[in-house]
PQR file with spaces between the fields and no chain letter, atoms N, CA, C, O and H, PARSE charges and radii, in Angstrom:
ATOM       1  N    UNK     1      29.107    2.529  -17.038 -0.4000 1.5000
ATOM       2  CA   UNK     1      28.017    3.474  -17.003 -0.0000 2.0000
ATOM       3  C    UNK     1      27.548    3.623  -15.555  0.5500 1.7000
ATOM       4  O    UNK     1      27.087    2.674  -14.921 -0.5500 1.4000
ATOM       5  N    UNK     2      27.685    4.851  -15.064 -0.4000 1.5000
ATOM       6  CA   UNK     2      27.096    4.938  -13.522 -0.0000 2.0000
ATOM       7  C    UNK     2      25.577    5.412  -13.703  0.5500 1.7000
ATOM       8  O    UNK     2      25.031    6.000  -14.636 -0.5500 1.4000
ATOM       9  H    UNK     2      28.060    5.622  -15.579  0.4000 1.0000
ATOM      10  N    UNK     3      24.981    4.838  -12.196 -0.4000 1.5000
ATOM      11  CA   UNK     3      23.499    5.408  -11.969 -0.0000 2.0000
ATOM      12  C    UNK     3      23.579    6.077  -10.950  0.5500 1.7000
ATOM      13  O    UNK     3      24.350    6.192   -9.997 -0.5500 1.4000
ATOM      14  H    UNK     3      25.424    4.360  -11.438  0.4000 1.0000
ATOM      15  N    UNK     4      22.462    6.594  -11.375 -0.4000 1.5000
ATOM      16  CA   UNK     4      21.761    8.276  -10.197 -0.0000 2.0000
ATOM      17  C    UNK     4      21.283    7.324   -9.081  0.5500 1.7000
ATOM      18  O    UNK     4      21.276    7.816   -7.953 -0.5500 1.4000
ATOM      19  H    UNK     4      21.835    6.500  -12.149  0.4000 1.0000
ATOM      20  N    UNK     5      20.918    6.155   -9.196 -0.4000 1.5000
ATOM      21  CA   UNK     5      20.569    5.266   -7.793 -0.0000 2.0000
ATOM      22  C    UNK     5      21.592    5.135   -7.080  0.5500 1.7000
ATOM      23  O    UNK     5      21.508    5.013   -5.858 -0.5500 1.4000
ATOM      24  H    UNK     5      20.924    5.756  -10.113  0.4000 1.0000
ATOM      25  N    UNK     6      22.767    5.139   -7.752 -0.4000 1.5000
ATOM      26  CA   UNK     6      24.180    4.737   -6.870 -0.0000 2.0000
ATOM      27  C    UNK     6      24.458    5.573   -6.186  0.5500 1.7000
ATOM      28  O    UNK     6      24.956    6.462   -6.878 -0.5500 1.4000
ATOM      29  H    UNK     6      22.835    5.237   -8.745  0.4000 1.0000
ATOM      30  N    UNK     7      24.422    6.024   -4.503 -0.4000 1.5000
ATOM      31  CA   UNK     7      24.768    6.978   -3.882 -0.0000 2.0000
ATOM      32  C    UNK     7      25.965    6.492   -3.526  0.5500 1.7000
ATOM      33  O    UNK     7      26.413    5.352   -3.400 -0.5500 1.4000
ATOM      34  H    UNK     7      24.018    5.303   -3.941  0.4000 1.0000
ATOM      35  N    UNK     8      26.588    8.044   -3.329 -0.4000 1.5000
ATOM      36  CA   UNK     8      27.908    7.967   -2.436 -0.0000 2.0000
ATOM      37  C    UNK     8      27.800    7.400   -1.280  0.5500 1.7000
ATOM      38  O    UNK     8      28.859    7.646   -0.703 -0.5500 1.4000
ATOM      39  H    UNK     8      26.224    8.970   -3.432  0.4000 1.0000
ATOM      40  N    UNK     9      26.924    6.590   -0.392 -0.4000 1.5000
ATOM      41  CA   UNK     9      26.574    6.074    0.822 -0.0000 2.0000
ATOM      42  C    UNK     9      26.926    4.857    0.618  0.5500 1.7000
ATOM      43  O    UNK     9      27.765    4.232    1.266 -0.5500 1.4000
ATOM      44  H    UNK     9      26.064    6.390   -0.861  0.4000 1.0000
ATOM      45  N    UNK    10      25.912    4.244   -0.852 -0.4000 1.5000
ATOM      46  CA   UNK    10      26.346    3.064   -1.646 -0.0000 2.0000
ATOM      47  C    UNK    10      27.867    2.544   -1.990  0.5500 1.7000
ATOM      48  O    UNK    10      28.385    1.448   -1.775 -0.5500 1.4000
ATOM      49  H    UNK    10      25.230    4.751   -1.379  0.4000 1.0000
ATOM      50  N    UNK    11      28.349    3.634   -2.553 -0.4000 1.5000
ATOM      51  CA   UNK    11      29.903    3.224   -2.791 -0.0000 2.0000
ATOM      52  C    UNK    11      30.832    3.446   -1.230  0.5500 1.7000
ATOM      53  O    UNK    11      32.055    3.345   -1.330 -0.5500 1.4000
ATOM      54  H    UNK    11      27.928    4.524   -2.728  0.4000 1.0000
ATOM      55  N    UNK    12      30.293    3.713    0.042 -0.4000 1.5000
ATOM      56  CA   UNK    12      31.266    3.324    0.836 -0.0000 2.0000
ATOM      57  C    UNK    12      30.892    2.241    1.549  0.5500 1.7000
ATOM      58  O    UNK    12      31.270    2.314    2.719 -0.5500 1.4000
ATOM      59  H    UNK    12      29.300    3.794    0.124  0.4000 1.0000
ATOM      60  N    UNK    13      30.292    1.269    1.282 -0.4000 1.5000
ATOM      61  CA   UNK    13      30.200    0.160    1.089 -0.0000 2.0000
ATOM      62  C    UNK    13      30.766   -1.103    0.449  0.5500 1.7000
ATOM      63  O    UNK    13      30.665   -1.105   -0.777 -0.5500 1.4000
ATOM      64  H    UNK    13      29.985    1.210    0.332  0.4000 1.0000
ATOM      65  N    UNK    14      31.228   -1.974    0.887 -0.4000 1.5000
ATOM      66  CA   UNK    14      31.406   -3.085    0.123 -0.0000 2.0000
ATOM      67  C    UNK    14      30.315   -3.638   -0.947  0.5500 1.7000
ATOM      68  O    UNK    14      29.172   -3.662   -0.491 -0.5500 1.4000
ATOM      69  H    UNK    14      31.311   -1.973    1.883  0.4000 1.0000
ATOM      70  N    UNK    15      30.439   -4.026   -2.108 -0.4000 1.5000
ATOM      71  CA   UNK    15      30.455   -4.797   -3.253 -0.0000 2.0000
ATOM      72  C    UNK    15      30.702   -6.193   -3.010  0.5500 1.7000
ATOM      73  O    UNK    15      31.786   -6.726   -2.775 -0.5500 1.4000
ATOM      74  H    UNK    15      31.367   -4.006   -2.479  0.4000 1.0000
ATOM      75  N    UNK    16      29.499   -6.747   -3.099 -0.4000 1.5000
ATOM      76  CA   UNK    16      30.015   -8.270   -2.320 -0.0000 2.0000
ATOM      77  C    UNK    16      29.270   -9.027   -4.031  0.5500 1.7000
ATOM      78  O    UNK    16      28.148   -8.772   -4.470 -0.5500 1.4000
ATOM      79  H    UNK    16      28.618   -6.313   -3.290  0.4000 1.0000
ATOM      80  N    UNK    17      30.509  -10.132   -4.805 -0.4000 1.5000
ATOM      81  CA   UNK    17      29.615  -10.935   -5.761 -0.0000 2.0000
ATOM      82  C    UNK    17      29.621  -12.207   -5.679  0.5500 1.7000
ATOM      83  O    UNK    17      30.456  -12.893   -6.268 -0.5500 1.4000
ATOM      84  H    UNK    17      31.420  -10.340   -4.449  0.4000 1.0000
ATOM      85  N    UNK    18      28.606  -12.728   -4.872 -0.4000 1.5000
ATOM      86  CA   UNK    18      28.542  -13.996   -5.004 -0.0000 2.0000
ATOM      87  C    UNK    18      28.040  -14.855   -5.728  0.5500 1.7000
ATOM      88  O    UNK    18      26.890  -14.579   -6.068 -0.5500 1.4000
ATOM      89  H    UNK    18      27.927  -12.170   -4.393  0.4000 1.0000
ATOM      90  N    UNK    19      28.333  -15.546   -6.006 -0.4000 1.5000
ATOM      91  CA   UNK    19      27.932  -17.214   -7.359 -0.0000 2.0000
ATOM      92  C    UNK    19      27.863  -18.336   -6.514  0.5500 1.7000
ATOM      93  O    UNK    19      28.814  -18.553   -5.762 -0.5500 1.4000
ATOM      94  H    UNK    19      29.268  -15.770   -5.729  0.4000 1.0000
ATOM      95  N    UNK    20      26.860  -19.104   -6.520 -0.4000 1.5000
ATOM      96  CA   UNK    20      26.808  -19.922   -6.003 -0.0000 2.0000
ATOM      97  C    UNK    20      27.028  -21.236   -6.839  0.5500 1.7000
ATOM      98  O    UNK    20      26.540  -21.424   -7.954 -0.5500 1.4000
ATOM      99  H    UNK    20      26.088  -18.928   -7.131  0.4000 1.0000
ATOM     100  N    UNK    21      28.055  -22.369   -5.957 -0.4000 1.5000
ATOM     101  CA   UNK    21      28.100  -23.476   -6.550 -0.0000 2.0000
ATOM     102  C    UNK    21      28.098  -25.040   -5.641  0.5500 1.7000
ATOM     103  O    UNK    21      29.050  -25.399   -4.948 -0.5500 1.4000
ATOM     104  H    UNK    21      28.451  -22.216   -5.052  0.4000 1.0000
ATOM     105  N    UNK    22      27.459  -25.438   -5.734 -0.4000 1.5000
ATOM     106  CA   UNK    22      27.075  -26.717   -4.783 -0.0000 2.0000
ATOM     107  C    UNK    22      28.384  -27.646   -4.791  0.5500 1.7000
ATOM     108  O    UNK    22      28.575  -28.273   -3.749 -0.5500 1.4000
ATOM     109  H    UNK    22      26.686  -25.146   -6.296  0.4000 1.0000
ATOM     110  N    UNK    23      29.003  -27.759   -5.486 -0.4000 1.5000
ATOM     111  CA   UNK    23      30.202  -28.895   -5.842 -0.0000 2.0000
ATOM     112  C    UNK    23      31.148  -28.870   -6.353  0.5500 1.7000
ATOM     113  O    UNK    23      31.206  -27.877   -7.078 -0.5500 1.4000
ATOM     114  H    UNK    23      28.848  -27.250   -6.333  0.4000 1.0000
ATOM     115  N    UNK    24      32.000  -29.458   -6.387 -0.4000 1.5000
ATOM     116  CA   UNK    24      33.499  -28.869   -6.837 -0.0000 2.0000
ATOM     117  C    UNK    24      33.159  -29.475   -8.574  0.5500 1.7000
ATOM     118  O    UNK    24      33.846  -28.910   -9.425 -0.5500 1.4000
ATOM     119  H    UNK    24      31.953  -30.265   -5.798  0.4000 1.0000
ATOM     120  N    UNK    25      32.325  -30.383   -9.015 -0.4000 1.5000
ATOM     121  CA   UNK    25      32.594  -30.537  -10.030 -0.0000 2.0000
ATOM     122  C    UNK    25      31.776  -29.688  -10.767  0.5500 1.7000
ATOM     123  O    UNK    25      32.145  -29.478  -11.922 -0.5500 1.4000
ATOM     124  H    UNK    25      31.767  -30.842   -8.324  0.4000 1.0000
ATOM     125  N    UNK    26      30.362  -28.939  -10.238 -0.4000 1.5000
ATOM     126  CA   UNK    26      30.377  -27.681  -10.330 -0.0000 2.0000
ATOM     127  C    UNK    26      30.925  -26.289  -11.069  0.5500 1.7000
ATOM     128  O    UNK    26      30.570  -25.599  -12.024 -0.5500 1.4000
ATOM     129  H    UNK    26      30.062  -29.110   -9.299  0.4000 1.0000
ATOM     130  N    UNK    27      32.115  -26.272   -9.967 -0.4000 1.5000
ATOM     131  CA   UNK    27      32.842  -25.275  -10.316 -0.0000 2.0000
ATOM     132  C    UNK    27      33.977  -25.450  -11.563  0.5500 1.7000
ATOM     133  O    UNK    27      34.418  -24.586  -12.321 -0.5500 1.4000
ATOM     134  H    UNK    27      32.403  -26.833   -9.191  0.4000 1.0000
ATOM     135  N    UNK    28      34.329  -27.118  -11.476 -0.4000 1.5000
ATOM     136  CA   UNK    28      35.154  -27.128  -12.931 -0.0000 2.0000
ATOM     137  C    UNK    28      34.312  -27.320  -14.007  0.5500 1.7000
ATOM     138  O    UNK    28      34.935  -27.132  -15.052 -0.5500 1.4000
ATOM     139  H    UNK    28      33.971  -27.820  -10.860  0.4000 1.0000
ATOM     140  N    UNK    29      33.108  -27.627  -14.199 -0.4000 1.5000
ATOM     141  CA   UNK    29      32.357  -27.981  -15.102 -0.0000 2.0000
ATOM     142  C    UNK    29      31.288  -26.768  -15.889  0.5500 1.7000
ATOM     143  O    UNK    29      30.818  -26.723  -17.026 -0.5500 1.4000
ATOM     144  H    UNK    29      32.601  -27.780  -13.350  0.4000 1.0000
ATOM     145  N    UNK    30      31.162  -25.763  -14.593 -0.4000 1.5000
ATOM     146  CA   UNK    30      30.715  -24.564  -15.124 -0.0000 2.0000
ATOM     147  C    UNK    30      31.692  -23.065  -14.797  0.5500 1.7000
ATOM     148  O    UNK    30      31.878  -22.295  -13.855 -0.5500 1.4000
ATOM     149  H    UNK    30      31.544  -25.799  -13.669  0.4000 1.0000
ATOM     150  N    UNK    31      32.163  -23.244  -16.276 -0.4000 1.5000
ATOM     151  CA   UNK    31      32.809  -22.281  -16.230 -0.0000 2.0000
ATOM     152  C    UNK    31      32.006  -20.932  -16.848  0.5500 1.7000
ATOM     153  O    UNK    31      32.556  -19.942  -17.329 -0.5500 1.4000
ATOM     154  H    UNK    31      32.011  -23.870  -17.041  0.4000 1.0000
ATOM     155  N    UNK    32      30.813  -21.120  -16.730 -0.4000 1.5000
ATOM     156  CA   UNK    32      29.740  -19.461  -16.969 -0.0000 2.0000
ATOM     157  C    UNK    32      30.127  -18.753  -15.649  0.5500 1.7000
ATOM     158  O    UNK    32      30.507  -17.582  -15.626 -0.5500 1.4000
ATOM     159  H    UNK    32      30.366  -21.924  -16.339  0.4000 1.0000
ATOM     160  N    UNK    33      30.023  -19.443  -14.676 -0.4000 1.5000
ATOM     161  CA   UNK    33      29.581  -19.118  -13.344 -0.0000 2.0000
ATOM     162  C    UNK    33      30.643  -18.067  -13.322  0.5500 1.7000
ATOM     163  O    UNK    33      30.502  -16.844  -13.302 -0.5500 1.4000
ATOM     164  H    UNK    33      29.714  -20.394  -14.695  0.4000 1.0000
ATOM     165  N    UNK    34      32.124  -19.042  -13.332 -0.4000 1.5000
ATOM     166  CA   UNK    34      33.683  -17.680  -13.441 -0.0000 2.0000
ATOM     167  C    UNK    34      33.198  -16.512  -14.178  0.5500 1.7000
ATOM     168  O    UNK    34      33.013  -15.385  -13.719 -0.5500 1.4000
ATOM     169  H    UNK    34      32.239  -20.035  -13.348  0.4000 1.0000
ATOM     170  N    UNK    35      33.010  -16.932  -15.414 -0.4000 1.5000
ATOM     171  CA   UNK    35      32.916  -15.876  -16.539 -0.0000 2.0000
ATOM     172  C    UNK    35      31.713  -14.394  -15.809  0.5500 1.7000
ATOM     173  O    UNK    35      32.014  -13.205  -15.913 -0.5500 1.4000
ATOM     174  H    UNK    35      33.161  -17.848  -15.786  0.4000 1.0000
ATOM     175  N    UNK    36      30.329  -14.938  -15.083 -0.4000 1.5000
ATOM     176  CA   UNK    36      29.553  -14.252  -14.598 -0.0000 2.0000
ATOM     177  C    UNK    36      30.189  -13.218  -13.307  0.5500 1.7000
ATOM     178  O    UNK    36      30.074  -12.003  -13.153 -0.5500 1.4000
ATOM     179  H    UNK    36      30.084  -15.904  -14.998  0.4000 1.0000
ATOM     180  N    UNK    37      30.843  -14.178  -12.539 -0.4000 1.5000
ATOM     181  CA   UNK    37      31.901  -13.064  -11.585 -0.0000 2.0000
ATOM     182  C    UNK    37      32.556  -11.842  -11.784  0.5500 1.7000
ATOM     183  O    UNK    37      32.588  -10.769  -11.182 -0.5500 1.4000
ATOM     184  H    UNK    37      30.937  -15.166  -12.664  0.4000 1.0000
ATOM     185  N    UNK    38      33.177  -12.399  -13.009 -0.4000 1.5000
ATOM     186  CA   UNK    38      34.209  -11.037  -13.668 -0.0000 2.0000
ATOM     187  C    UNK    38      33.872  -10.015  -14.254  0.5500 1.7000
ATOM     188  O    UNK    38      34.644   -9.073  -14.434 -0.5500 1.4000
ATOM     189  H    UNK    38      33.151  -13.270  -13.498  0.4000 1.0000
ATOM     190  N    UNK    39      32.558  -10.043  -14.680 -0.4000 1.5000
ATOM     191  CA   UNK    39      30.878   -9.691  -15.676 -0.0000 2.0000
ATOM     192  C    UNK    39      30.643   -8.458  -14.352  0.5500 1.7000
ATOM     193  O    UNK    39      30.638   -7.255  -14.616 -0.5500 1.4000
ATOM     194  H    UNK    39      31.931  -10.808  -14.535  0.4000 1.0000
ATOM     195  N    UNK    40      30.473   -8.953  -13.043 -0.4000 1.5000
ATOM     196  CA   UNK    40      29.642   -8.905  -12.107 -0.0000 2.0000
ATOM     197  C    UNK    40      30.635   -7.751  -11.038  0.5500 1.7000
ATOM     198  O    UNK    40      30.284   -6.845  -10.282 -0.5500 1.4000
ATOM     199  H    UNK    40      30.477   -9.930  -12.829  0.4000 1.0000
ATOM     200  N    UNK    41      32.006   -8.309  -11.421 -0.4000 1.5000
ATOM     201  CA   UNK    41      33.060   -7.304  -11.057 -0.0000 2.0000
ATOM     202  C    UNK    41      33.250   -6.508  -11.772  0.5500 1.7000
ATOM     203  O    UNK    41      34.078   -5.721  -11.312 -0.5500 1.4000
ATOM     204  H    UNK    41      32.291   -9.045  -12.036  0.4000 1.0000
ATOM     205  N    UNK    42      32.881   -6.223  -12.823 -0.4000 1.5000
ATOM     206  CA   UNK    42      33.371   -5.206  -13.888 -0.0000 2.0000
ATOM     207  C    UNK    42      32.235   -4.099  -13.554  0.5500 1.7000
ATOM     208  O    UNK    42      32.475   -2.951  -13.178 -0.5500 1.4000
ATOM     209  H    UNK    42      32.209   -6.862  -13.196  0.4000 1.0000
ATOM     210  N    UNK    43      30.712   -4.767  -13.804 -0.4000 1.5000
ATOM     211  CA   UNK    43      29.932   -3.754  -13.510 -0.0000 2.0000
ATOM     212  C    UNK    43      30.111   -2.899  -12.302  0.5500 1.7000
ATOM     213  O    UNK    43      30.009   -1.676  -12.404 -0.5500 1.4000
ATOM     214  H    UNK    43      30.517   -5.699  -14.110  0.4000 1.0000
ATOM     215  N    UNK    44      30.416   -3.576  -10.968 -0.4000 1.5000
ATOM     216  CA   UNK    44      30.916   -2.919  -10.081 -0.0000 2.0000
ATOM     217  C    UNK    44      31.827   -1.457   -9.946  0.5500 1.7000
ATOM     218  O    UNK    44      31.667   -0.361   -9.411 -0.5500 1.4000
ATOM     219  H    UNK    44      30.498   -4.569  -10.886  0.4000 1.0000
ATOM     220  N    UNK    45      32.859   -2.127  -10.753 -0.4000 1.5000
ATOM     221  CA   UNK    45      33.624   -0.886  -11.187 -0.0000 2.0000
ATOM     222  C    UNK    45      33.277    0.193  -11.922  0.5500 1.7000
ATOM     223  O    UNK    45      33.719    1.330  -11.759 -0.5500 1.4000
ATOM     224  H    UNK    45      32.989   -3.018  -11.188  0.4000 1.0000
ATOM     225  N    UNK    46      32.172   -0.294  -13.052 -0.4000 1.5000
ATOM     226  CA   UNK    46      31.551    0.888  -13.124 -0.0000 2.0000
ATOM     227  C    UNK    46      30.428    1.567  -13.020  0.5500 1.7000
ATOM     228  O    UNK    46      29.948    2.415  -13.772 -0.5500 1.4000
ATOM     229  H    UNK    46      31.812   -1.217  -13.184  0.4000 1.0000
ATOM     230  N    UNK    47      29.872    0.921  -11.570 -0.4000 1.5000
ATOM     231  CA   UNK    47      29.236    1.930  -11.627 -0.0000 2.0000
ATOM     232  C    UNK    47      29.793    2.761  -10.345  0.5500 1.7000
ATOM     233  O    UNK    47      29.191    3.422   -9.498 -0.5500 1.4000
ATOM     234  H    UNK    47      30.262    0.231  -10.959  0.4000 1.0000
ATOM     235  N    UNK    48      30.994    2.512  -10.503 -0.4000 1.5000
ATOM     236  CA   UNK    48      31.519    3.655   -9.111 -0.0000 2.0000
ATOM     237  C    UNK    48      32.445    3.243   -7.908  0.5500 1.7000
ATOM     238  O    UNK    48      33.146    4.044   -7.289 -0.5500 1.4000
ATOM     239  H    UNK    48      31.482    1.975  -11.191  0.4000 1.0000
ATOM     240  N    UNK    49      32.336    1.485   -7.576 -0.4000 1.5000
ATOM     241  CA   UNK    49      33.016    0.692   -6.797 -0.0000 2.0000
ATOM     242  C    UNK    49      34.590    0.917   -6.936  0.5500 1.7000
ATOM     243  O    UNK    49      35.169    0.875   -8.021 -0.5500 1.4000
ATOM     244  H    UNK    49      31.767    0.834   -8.078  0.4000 1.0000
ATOM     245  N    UNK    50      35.177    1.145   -5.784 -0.4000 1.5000
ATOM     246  CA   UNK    50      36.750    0.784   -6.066 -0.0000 2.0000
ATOM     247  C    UNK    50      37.247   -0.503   -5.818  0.5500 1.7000
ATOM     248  O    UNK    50      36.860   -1.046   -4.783 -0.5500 1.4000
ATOM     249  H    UNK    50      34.706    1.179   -4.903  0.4000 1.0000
ATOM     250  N    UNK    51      37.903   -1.012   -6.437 -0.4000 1.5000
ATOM     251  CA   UNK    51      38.218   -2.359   -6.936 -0.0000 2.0000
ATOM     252  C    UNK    51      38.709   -3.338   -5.596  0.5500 1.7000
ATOM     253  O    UNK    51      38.530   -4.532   -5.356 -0.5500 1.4000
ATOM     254  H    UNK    51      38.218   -0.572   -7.278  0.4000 1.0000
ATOM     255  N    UNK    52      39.522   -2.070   -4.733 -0.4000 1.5000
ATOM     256  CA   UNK    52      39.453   -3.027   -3.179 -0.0000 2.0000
ATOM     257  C    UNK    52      38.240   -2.975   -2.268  0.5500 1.7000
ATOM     258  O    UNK    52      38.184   -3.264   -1.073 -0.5500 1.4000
ATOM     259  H    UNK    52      39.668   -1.100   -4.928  0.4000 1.0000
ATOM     260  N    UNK    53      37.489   -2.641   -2.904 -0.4000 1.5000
ATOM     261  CA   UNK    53      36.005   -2.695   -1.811 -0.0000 2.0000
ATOM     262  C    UNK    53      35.200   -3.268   -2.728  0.5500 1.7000
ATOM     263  O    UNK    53      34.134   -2.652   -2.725 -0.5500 1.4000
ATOM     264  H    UNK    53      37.535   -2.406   -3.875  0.4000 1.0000
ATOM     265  N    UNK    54      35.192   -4.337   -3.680 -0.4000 1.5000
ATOM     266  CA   UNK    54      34.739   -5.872   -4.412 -0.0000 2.0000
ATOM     267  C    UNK    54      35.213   -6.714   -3.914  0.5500 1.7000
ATOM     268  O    UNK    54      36.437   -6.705   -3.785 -0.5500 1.4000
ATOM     269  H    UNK    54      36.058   -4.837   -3.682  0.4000 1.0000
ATOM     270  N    UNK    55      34.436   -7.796   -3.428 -0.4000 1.5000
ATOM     271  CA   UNK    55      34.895   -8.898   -2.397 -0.0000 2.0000
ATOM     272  C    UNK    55      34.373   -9.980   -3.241  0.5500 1.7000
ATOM     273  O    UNK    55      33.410   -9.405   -3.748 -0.5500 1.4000
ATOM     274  H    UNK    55      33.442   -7.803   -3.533  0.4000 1.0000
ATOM     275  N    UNK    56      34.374  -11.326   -3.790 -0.4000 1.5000
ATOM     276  CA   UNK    56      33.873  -12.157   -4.052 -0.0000 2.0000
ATOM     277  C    UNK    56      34.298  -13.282   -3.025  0.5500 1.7000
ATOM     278  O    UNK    56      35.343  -13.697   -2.524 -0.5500 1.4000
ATOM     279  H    UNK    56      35.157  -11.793   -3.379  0.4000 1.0000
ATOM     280  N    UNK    57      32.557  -13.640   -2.960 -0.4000 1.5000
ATOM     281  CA   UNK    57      32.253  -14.856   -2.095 -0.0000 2.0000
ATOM     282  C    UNK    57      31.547  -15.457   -2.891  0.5500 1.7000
ATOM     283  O    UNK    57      31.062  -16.546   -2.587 -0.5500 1.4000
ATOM     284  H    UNK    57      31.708  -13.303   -3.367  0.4000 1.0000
């Protein structure tokens, strides 16, 4: 679903999704966090992002 907030100025921009995780056991132990990325990349895509200008950090 795209928004009327999303300008074309907006989409030539990078899409940056970051999750933050303090520790590696962290990252194997919470696997929401992955699941929230892909959540977080998807919306991206739609609301207009092209998929090489989504960067996750």
């Amino acid at each position: 679903m795209k928004s009327e907030l999303i300008t074309p100025s907006h989409l030539a921009r990078k899409a940056v999704v970051y999750i933050r995780q303090s520790t590696p056991h962290q990252v194997v132990s919470n696997q929401e966090s992955l699941r929230l990325q892909y959540a977080l990349r998807q919306r991206a895509r739609e609301l207009g992002w092209r998929e090489a200008a989504i960067r996750r950090d």
